[in-house]
C-alpha positions in Angstrom: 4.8 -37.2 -40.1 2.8 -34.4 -41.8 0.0 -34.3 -39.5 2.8 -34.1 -36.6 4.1 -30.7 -38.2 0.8 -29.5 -39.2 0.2 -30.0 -35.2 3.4 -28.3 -34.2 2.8 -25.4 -36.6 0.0 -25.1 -35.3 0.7 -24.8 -31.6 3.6 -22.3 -32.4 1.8 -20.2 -33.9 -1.0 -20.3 -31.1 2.1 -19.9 -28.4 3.2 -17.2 -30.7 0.4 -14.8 -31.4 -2.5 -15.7 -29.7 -0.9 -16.1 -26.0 0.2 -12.9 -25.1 -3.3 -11.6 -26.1 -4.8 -13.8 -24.1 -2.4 -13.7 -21.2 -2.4 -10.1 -21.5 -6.5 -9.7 -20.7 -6.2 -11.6 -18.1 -3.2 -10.3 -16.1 -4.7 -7.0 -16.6 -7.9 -7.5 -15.3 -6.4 -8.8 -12.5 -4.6 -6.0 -12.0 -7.4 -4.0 -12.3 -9.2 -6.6 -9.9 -6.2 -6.1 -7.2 -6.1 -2.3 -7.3 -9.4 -1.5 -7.2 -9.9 -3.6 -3.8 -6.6 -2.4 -2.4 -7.7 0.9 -2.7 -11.1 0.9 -1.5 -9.6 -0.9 1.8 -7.1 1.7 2.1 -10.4 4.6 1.6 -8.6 6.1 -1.7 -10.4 6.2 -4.9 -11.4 3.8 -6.9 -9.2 2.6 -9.7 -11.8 4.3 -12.5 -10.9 7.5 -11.3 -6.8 7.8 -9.7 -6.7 11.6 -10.8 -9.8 13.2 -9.0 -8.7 14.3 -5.9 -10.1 13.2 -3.1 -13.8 13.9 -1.7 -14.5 15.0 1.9 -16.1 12.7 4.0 -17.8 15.0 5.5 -19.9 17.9 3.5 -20.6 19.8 6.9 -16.9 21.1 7.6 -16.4 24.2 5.1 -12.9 23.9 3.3 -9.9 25.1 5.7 -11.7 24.0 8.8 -10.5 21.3 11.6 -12.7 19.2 13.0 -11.6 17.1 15.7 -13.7 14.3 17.5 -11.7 13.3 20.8 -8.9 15.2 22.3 -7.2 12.9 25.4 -6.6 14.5 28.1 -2.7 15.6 28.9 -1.6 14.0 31.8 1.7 16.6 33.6 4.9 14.7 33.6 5.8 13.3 37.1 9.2 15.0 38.5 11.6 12.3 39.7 11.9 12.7 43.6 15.3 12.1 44.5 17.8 12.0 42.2 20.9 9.9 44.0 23.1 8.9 41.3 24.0 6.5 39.0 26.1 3.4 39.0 30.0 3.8 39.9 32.1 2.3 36.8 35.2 1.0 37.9 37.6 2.9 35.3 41.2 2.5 34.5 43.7 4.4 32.2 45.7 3.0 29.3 48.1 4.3 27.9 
């Protein structure tokens, strides 16, 4: 009976204390894990550095420029030909 205590002490104060220190690592390392990729696929920063602000791609293009790779071409807007009305609705009055 002592040894059954001893046991359950024990393992309460394991659930108790040691646990959530455990549990905590881990779940934040995944976290870590999670937005690190997430933001790497998305081309942000990584998650070492969320307040630098962002770095050009491109080191050519001085800062206020625009540089634009394909423009497609604007085709005019066709004008309906003949315009000859919609559909009659049958309508009625209620009063």
């Amino acid at each position: 009976m002592a040894t059954f205590l001893l046991i359950l002490l024990v393992l309460f104060f394991v659930a108790r204390f040691i646990l959530p220190i455990v549990l905590r690592m881990v779940v934040g390392n995944f976290v870590k894990k999670q937005a690190r990729r997430y933001g790497q696929a998305a081309g942000g920063n990584s998650f070492g550095a969320p307040f630098e602000p962002a770095r050009p791609q491109s080191t050519a293009a001085s800062s206020g420029e625009v540089h634009v790779d394909y423009v497609p071409p604007r085709e005019k807007p066709q004008k309906p030909k003949e315009f000859k009305g919609g559909d009659y609705v049958d309508f009625e009055e209620v009063k």
